[in-house]
C-alpha positions in Angstrom: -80.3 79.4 120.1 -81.9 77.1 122.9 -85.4 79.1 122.2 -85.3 77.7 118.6 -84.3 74.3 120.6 -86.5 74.2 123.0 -89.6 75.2 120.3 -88.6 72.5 118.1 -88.3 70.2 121.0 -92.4 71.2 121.5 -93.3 71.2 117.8 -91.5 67.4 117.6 -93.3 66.3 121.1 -97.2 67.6 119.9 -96.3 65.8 116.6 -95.3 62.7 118.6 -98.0 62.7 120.6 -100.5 63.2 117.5 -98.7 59.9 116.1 -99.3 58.2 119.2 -102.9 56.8 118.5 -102.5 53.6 116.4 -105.8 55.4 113.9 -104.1 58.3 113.0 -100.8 56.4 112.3 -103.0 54.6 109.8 -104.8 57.7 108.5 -101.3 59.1 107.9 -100.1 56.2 106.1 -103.1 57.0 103.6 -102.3 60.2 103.1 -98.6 59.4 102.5 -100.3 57.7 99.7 -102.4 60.2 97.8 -104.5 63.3 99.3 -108.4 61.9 100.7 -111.5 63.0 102.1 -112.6 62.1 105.7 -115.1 59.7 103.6 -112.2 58.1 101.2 -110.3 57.6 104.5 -113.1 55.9 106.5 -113.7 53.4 103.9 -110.4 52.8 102.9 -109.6 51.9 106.8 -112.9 51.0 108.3 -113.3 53.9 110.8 -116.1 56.0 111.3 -116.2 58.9 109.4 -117.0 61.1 112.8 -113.8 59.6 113.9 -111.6 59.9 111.2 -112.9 63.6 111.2 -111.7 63.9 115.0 -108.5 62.3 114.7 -107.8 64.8 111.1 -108.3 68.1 113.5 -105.4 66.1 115.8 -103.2 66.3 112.6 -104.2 69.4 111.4 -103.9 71.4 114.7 -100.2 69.8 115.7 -98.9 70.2 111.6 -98.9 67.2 110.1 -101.1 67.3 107.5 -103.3 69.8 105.8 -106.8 70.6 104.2 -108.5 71.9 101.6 -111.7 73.2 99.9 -113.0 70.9 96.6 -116.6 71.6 96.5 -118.4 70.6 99.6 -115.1 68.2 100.7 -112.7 68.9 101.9 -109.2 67.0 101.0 -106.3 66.5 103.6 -102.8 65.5 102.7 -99.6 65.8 104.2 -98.3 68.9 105.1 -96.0 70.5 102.6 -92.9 70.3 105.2 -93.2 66.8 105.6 -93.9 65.8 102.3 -90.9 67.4 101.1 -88.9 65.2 103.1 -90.5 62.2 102.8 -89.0 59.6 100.1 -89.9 59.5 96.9 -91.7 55.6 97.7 -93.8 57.9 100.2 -93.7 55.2 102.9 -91.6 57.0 105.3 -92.3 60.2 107.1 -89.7 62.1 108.1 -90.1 64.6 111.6 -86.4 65.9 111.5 -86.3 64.2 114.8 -87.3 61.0 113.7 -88.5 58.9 110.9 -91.5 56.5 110.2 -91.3 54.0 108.1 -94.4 52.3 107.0 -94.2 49.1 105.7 
């Protein structure tokens, strides 16, 4: 019991920390939207696309959102875990430790 504690505890702190940087908070709150490219994202919030593309293998590699292959893009959305307990106006993110609510 205090392994599965003490890994959650991790798996909540790396998603934390991910959510720390003010650009991926906004790249999440995108995604809570609708599913993007690294291209839809960088115009929709006026980063460069090199950066968007760094701050999407942050999200990726900690579990908060996921990619996939359309073509030569690829499309990131929010991972399936998240999503499915997220609210149905898809402005709030739910961690299990926590909740975001994006206004």
């Amino acid at each position: 019991m205090r392994a599965e504690l003490n890994n959650s505890k991790k798996n909540w702190e790396t998603m934390l920390g991910a959510l720390a940087d003010r650009n991926r908070l906004l790249i999440v709150n995108e995604l809570l939207k609708r599913a993007s490219s690294v291209n839809d994202l960088a115009s929709a919030l006026c980063i460069q696309t090199y950066n968007i593309s760094k701050h999407l293998k942050v999200l990726e590699e900690r579990g908060l959102v996921l990619k996939r292959k359309c073509g030569i893009k690829r499309i990131y959305k929010i991972s399936e875990d998240l999503h499915s307990r997220s609210s149905q106006s898809r402005r709030i993110l739910d961690l299990g430790c926590c909740t975001f609510v994006f206004s």
